[in-house]
N, C-alpha and C positions, 0 to 999 in steps of 0.2 A: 412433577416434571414441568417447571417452570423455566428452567434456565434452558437458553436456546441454545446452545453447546449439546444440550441434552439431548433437544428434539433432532436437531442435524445430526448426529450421532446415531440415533433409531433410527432416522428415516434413512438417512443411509446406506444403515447397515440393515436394514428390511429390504431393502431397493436393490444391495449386492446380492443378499444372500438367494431372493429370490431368482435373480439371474443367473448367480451361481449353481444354483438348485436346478433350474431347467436345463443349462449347461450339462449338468454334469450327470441327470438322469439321461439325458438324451447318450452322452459321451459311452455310459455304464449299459442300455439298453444293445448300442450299435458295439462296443465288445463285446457282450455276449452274442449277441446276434452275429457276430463274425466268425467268435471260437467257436460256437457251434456249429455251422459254414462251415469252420473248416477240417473239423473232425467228420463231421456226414462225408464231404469231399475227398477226406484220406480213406475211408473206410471203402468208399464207393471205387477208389482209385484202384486201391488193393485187389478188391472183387475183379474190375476191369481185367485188371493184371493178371490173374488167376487163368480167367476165360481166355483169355488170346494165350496164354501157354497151354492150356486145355483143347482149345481148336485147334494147335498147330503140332502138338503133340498130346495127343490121350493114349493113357496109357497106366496100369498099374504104379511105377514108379514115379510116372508123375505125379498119379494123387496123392501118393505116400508123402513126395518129396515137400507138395504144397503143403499137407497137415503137418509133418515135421517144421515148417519154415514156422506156422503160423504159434505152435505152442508155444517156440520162444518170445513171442512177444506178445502184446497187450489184448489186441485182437485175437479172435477167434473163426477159425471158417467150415463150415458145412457144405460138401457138394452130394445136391441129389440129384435122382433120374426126370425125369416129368411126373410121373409121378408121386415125385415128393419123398420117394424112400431113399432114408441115407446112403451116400456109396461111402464116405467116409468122412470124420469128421479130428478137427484139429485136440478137443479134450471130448469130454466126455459130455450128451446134452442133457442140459437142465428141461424140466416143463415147460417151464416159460417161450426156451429157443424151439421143442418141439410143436408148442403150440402154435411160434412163428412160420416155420416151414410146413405145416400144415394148410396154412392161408396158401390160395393163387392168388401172385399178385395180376392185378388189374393193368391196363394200358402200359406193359411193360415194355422200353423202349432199350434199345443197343445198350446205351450208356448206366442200365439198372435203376434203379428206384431207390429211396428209403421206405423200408417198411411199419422203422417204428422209431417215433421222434421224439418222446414223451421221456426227455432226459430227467423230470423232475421226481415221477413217482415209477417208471418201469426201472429192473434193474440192466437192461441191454439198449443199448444201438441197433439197429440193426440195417440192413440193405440188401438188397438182392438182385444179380445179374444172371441173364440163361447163357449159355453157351451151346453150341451143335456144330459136335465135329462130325467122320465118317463112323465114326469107333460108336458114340451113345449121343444124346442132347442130355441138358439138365437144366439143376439152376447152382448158383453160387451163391450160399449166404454166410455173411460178413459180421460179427457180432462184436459190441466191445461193451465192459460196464460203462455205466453209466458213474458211477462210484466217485471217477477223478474229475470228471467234469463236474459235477457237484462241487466236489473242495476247491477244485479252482476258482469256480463261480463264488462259495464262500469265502474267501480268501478275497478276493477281489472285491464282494461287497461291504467284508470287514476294511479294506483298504480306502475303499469309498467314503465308509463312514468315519474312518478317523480324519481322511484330508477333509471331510465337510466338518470335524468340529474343530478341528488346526485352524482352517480356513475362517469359522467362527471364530475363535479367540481372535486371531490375526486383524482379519478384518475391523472388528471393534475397539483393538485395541489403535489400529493405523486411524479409525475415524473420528474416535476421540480425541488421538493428539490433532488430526486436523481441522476437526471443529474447536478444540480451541485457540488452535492457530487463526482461526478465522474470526471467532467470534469477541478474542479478542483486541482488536480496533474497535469491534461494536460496544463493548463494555463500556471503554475508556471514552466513548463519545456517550455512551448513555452516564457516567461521571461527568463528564463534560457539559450535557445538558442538565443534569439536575444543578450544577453550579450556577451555571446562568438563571436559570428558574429561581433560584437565591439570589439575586442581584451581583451575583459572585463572578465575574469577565474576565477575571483573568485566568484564563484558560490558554493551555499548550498543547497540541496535538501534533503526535510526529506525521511527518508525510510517509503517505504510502502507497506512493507510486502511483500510477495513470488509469485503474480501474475503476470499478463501482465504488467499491469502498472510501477509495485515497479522492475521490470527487467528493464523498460526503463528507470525509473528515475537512477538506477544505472548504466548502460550504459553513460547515458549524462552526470552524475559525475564524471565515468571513462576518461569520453571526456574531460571535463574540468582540470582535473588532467595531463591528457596527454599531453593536450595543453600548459598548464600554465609551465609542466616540460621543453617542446619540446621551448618554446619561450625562457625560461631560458637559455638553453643551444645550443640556438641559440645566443642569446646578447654574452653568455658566447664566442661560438665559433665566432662569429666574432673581437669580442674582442681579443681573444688567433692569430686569423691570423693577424690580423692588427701591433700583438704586434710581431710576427713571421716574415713576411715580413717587419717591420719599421725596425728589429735589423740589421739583414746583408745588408739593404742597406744602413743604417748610415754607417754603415764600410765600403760598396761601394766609398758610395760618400766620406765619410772623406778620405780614403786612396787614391781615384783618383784625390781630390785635393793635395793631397801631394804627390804624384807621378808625378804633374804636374812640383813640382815645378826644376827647371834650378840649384839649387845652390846645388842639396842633390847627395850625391855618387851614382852612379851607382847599387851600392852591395843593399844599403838601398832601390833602386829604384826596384830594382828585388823584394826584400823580400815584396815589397805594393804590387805587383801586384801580388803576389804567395797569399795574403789574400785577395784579390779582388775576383781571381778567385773561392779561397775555398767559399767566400759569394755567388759568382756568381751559385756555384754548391749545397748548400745549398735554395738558392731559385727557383733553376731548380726543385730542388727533390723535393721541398713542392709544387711546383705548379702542379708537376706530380702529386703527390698524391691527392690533391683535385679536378681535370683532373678523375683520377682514382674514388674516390669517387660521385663524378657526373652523373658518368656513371651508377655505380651501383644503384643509386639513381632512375635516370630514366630507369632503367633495356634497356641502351643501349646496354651491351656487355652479351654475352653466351658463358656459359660453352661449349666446343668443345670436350667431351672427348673421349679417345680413352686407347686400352690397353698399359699399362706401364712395362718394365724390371724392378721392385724393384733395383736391385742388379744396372745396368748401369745407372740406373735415378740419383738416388741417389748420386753414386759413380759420376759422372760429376758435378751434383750439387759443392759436398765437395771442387772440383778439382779447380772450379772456386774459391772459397772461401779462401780457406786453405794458399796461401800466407801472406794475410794479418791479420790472423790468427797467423801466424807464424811469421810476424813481430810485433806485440807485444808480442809474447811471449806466446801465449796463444796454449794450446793442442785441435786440434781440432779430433777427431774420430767417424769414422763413424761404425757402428754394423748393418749387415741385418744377422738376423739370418735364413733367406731362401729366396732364388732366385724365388720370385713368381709375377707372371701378377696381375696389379689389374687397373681397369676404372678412368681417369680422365683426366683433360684438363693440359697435361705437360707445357704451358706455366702461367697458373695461378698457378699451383702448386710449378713451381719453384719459381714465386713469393713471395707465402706464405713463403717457407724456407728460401729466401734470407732475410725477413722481420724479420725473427723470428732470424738466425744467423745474422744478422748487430746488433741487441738489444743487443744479446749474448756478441758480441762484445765490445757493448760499453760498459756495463755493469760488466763487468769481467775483474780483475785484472790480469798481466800478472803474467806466472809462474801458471795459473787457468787451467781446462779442461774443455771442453764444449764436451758434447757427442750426438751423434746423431743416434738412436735406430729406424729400423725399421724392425716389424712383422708382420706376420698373427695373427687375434687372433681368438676366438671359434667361433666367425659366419663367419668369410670366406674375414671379413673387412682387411684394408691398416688399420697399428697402427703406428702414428707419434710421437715419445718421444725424445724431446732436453731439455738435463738438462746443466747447467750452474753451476757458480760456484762465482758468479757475488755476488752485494750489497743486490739482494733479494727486496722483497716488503713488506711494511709494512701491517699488517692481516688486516685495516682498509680501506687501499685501493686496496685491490686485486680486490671486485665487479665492479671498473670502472675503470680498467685499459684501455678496450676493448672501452670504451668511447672515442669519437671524440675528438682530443683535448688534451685527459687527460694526465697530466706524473706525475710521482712520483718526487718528490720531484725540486717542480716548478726554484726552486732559485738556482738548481744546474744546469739548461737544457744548458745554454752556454757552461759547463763545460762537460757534455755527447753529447751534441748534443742533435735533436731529435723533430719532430713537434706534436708527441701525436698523428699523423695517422696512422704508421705502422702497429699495434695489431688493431685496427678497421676496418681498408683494410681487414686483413688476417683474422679478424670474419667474414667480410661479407663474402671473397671468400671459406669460409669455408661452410660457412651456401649454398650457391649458389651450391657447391655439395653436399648440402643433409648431411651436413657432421656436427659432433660437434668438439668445441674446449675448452679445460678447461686449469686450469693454478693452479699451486702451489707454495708456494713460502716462504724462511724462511731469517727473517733480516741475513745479512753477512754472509748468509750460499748457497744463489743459488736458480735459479728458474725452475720449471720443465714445462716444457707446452706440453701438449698430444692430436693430434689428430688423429681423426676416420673418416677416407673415407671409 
């Protein structure tokens, strides 16, 4: 019993049946208890009947008339004096009925009594009412077999058992088709996940609707999307560094064999190793950075933060910066328009700015202005705004700029520099304080990037 169609199935149909079971004992108990109710009640009715034409008329003819009425039907009736000697009776009596009107009945009220209730093993009914007119007093007793009530009771409980094993078939057959109605959407995601568990994504699941179910199935859709993206741009990313680290160590290696060689001037032998070293510092910093992104990955490093000088953070920032800034050419300006405290980890955060002003850099023509804006704004946040003056990004790629890897305009990157980690770094470290980062940007006109600590 492995298959879960199986188990829902049993359990179930264990869960009706038992319901059904107590249902329909209780249902089976209160008709008998009723039919029996209501044969005691006719009999006793009858008896009644008897007595009030007995009280209002006794008389030979009456009794004749009453034992005459009674032989033609089911019942039987006996009327004695007090005591207890027949004056007449409807057939003829059995032991059993003599041995009943033998008994006084006890606490005997108007309405008569049952004397004998024992429909299972006696073969009579019985009840007894007195009567006392001017003529004699007695009693009235009422007799019927027991015989029919029996078959009807058997009849009924044959009836009983056939709707509980109908009821059984029915039941199991209705819960089976509906447990595999149900169970299968769970199949088809359990197909579903072993695909994925094989690197296997491309996976289709129908919708089903707005329940438990149709949430999961679109979760594991969601999964499979994620996956299939996330593998993508993983080939993609290892692809982008192999092709990242293969470039500047070709010019490693080319340039240190030809620096090797005995017959090349001096002057030419300086200028190989001035691009050796530039490759060499090129592949320090990409390897920083995926170092740096590893960490974040496996949430090796935390946020440390503490209160910040706006105005001094800031301003040393710039201070480091601003040389080479100023040897291309480029205006670099800082604006704090208030000297205010605000929470955060100063050495991530210079990070982020050095990532954000080295893009600036590269990206911006000299004789350009690069500015650097920081405010309070209405909730009491740190507001970061560096606008450029640079190439700008095209509208189509602004959404994955922040992507791993990614740079604009792939065929120019020798010529800017740049490994596609910077802007992904400074997302993550942004998000890491609780912080957002957005970006705006217009072809040859400059790019704005704004964040909120």
């Amino acid at each position: 019993m492995k298959k879960i169609s199986t188990k829902l199935a049993l359990y179930f149909t264990i869960a009706v049946l038992v319901m059904e079971g107590l249902l329909m004992l209780y249902l089976h108990d209160n008709i008998i208890d009723t039919r029996i109710e209501e044969e005691f009640q006719s009999i006793l009715s009858r008896g009644n009947s008897h007595r009030d034409v007995l009280e209002d008329r006794y008389s030979e003819t009456t009794l004749h008339h009453i034992a005459l009425m009674e032989s033609k039907t089911e019942t039987e009736v006996v009327i004695t004096d007090q005591n207890h000697n027949v004056i007449i009776g409807s057939r003829v009596l059995t032991d059993g009925m003599r041995e009943l009107i033998q008994v006084t009945p006890e606490s005997l009220t108007r309405e008569g009594r049952v004397i004998e209730s024992n429909w299972k093993d006696m073969n009579y009914l019985s009840t007894v009412t007195s009567f006392e007119s001017e003529r004699n007093e007695g009693y009235v007793y009422m007799f019927k077999s027991a015989t029919p009530l029996r078959n009807l009771i058997s009849q009924l409980n044959s009836h009983f058992l056939l709707a509980g094993i109908l009821s059984l078939i029915i039941l199991t057959g209705i819960h089976f088709l509906l447990s595999k109605l149900l169970t299968r959407p769970l199949l088809k995601m359990k197909q579903a996940t072993e695909k994925l568990s094989k690197g296997n994504f491309e996976v289709k699941l129908p919708e089903l609707g707005q329940d438990e179910l149709g949430d999961l199935s679109d979760s594991i859709q969601r999964l499979a999307t994620d996956l299939e993206t996330i593998q993508q741009e993983r080939t993609e990313f290892l692809a982008n560094i192999s092709h990242e680290l293969r470039t500047p160590l070709t010019y490693v290696q080319g340039y240190a064999n030809v620096a090797l060689r005995e017959d090349i001037p001096e002057s030419e032998r300086k200028e190989y190793l001035n691009i050796i070293q530039e490759e060499s510092k090129t592949i320090l910093t990409l390897i920083e950075n995926l170092f740096e992104l590893a960490k974040i990955d496996e949430n090796n490093f935390s946020i440390q933060t503490e209160t910040i000088d706006s105005g001094s953070f800031y301003q040393k920032v710039i201070n480091k910066v601003a040389p080479v800034f100023k040897s291309k050419g480029i205006d670099l300006i800082l604006t704090v328009k208030e000297d205010f405290p605000f929470h955060a980890d100063p050495i991530r955060l210079e990070q982020i700015v050095m990532n954000l002003l080295d893009n600036a850099l590269k990206h911006s023509p000299p004789h350009s202005t690069t500015e650097v804006t920081v405010e309070r704004n209405e909730s009491g946040n740190m507001n970061l705004l560096i606008n450029d003056q640079g190439m700008g990004i095209p509208p189509d790629e602004l959404p994955q700029v922040f992507n791993r890897m990614y740079r604009v305009e792939k065929s120019r990157s020798r010529e800017f520099g740049g490994s596609g980690l910077g802007l992904s770094i400074v997302k993550e470290l942004v998000e890491a304080h609780g912080g957002q980062i957005s970006i705006q940007s217009q072809r040859n006109k400059g790019t704005s990037i704004n964040i909120i600590l």
